[in-house]
SENU-922444 format. One record per residue (C-alpha): residue in one letter; x, z, y. Coordinates in nm, 4 decimals, m for minus. Layout:
+-----+----------+----------+----------+
| res |       xx |       zz |       yy |
+-----+----------+----------+----------+
|   A |        X |        Z |        Y |
...
+-----+----------+----------+----------+
END
This chain:
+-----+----------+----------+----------+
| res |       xx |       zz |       yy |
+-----+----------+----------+----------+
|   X |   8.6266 |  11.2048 |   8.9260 |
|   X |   8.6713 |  11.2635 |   8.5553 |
|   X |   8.7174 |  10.9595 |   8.3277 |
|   X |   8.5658 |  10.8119 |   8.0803 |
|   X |   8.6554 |  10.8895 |   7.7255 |
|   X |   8.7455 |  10.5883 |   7.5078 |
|   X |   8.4282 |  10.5397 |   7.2840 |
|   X |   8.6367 |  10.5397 |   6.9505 |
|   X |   8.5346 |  10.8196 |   6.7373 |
|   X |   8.7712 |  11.1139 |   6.7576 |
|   X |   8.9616 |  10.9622 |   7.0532 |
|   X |   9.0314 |  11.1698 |   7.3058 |
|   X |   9.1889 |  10.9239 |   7.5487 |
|   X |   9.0534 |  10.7857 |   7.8807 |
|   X |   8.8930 |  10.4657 |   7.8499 |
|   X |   9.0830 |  10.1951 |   8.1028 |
|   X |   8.9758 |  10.0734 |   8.3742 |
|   X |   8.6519 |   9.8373 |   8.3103 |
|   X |   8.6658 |   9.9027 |   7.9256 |
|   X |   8.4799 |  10.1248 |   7.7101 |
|   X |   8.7819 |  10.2202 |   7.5101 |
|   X |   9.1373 |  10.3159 |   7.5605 |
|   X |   9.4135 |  10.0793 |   7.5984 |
|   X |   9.5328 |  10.1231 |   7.1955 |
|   X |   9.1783 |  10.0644 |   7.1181 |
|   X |   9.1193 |   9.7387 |   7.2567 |
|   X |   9.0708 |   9.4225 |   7.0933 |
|   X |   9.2506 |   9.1994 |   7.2829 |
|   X |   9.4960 |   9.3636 |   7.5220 |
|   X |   9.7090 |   9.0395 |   7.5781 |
|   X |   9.3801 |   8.9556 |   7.7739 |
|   X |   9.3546 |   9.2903 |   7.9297 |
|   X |   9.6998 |   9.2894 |   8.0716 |
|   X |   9.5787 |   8.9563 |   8.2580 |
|   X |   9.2925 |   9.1645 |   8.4219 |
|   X |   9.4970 |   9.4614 |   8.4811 |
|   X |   9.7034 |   9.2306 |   8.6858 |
|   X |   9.3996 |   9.1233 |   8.9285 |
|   X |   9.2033 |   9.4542 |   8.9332 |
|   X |   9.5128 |   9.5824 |   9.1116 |
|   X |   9.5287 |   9.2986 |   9.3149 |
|   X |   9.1891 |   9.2738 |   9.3868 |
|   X |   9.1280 |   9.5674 |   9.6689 |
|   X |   9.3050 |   9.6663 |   9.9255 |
|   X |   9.2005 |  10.0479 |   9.8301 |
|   X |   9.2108 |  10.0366 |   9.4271 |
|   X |   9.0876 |  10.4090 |   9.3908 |
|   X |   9.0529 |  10.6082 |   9.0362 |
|   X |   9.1471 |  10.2656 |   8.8425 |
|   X |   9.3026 |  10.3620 |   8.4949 |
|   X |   9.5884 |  10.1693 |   8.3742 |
|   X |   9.7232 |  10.3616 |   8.1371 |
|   X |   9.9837 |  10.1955 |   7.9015 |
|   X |   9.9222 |   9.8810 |   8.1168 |
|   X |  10.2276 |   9.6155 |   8.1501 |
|   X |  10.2643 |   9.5418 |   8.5221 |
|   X |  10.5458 |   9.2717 |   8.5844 |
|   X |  10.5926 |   9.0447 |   8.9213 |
|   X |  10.3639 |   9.1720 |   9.1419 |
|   X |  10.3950 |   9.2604 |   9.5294 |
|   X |  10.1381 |   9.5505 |   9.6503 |
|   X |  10.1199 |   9.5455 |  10.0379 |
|   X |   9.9139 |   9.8243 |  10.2344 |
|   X |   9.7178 |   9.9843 |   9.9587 |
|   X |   9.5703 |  10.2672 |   9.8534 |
|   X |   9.5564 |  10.4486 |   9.5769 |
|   X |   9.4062 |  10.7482 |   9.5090 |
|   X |   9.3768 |  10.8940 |   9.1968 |
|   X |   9.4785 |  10.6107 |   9.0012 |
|   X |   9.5881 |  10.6834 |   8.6592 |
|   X |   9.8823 |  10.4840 |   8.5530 |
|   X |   9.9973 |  10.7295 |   8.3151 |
|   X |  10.2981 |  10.5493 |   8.0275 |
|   X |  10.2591 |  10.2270 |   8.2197 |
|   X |  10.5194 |  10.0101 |   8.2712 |
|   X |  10.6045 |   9.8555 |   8.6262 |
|   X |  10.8688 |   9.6049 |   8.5809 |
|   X |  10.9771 |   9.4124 |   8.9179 |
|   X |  10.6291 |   9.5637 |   9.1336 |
|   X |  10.7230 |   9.5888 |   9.5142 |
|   X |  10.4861 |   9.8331 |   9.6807 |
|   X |  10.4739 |   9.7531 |  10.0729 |
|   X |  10.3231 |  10.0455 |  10.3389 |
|   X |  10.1302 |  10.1555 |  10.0456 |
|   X |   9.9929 |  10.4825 |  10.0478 |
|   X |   9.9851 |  10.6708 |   9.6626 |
|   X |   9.8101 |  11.0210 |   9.6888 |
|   X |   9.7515 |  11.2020 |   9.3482 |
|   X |   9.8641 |  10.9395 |   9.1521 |
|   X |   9.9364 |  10.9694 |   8.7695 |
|   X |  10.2698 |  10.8088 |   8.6585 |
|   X |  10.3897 |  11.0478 |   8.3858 |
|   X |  10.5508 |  10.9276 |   8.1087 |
|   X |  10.5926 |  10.5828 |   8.2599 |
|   X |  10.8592 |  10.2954 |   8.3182 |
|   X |  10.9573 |  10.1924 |   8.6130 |
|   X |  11.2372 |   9.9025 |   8.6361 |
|   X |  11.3198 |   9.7398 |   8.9458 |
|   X |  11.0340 |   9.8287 |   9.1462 |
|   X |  11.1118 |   9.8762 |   9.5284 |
|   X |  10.8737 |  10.1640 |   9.7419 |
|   X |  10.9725 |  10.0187 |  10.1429 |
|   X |  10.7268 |  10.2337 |  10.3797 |
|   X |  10.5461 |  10.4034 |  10.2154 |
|   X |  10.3962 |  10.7408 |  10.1235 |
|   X |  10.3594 |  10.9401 |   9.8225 |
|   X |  10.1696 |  11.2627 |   9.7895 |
|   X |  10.1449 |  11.4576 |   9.5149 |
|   X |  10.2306 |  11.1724 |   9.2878 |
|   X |  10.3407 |  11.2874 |   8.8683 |
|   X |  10.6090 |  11.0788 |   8.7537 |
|   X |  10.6790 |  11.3582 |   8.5104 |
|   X |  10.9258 |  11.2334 |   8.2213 |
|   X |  10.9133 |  10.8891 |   8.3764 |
|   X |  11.1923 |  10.6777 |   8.3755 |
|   X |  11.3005 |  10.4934 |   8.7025 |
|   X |  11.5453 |  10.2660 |   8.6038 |
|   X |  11.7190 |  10.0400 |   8.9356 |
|   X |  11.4761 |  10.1241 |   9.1596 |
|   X |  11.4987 |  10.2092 |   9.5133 |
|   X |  11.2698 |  10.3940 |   9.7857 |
|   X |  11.3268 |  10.2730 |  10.1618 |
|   X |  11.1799 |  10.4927 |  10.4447 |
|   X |  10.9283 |  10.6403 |  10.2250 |
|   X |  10.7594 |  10.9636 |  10.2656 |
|   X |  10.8072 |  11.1258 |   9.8857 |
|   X |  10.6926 |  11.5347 |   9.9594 |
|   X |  10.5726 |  11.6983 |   9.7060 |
|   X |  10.6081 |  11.4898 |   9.3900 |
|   X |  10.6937 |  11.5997 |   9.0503 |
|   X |  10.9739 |  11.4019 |   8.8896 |
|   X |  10.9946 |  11.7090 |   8.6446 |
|   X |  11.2162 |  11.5829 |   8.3523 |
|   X |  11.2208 |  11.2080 |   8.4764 |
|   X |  11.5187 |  10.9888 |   8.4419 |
|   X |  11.6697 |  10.8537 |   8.7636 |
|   X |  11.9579 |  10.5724 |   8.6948 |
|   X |  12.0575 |  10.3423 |   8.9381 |
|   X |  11.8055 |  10.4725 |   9.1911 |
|   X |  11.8317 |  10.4840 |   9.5782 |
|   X |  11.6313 |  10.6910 |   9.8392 |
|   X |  11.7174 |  10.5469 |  10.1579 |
|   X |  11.6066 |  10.7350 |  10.4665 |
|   X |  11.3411 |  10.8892 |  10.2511 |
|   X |  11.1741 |  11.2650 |  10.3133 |
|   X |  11.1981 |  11.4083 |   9.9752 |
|   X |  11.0606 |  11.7973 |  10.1014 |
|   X |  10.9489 |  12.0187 |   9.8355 |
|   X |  10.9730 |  11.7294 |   9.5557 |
|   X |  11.0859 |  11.8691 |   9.2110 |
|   X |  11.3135 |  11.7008 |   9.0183 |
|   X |  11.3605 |  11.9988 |   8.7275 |
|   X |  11.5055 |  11.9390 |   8.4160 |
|   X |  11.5829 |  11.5939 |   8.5020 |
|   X |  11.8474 |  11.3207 |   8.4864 |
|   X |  12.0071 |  11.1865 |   8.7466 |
|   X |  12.2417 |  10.9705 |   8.6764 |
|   X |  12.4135 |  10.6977 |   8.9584 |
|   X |  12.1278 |  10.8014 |   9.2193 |
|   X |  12.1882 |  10.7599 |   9.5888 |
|   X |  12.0069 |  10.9959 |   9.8404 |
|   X |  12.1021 |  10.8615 |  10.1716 |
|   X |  11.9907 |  11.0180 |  10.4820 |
|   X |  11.7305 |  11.1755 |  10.3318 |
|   X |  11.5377 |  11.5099 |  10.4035 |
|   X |  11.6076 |  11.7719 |  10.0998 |
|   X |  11.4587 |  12.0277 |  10.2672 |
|   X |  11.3631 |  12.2620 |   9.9304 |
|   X |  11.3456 |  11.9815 |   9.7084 |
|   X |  11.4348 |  12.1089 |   9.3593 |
|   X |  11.7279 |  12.0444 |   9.1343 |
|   X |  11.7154 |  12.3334 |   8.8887 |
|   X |  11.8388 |  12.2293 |   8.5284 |
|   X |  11.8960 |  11.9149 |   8.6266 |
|   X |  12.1667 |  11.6655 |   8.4297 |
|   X |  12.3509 |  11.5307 |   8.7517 |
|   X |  12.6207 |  11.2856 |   8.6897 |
|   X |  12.7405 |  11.0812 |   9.0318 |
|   X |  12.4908 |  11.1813 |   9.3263 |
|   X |  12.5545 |  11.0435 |   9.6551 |
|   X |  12.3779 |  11.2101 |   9.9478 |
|   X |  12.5646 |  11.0655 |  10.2353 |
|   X |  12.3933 |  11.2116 |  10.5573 |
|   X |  12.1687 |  11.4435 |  10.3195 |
|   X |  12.0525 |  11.7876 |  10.4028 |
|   X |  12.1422 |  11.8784 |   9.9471 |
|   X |  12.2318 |  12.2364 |  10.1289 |
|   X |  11.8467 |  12.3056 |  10.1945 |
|   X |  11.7564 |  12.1866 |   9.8272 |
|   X |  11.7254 |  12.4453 |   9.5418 |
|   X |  11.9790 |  12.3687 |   9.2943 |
|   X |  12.1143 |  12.5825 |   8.9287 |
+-----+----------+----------+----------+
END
């Protein structure tokens, strides 16, 4: 489903979630922030929602769905995702601090040139996301199957990969400093 484009003239954004406009084009976003808080809330399966550039702080998300949901330069401050299920959705450019992922599976999800910050992942099911020139501090992936994710021409920096499944994950040009992969397969990934 294509979105809607904000109705400014010569905007070229997608219009949020239950707006007509973008989120740099509304007139009261203070307000919108509020709503953004409770249309996420709100249904169990919050498909194709748009919450772009959206401040999400405090919340705990327990067996959702989400597909297709456009979160793309959010930020997700403290947001505990339980059993959740995330399929194709858009993260990039985001920031993530503190958020916890316990159970749950991500397909295909874009957290290209996000920045995870103190997060961690607990017997999640992560194949096939792209955290292609993301920023990893402080972030643990416990027990977490990690196949065929890429993590190019990222940072990783204090990251903990414990007992996870590598198998051809990808490391190429990435800035490592202290990665722990106690009971790891990092043999099977692709690295430099």
């Amino acid at each position: 489903i294509a979105p809607a484009l904000c109705n400014k003239h010569s905007c070229h954004s997608p219009a949020i979630s239950g707006e007509l406009t973008c989120f740099e084009h509304l007139s009261n976003p203070s307000s919108y922030q509020k709503r953004a808080s409770h249309l996420i809330q709100g249904s169990s399966n919050p498909n194709y929602l748009d919450l772009s550039k959206v401040h999400l702080q405090s919340l705990r998300l327990t067996n959702r769905k989400f597909i297709g949901t456009r979160m793309v330069g959010t930020t997700l401050d403290r947001v505990v995702f339980e059993r959740c299920h995330l399929s194709l959705v858009f993260l990039h450019d985001a920031f993530l601090f503190d958020c916890q992922f316990e159970e749950c599976r991500l397909s295909a999800v874009i957290l290209a040139g996000s920045e995870l910050r103190g997060c961690r992942f607990n017997n999640c099911d992560i194949q096939r996301c792209n955290f292609i020139g993301a920023t990893l501090t402080g972030t643990q992936f416990e027990s977490c199957d990690l196949t065929s994710s890429r993590f190019i021409n990222g940072t990783l920096r204090k990251v903990t990969m414990s007992d996870c499944n590598l198998h051809h994950a990808h490391l190429e040009l990435a800035t490592i400093s202290d990665l722990s992969t106690p009971m790891s397969n990092l043999e099977d990934a692709h690295r430099q």
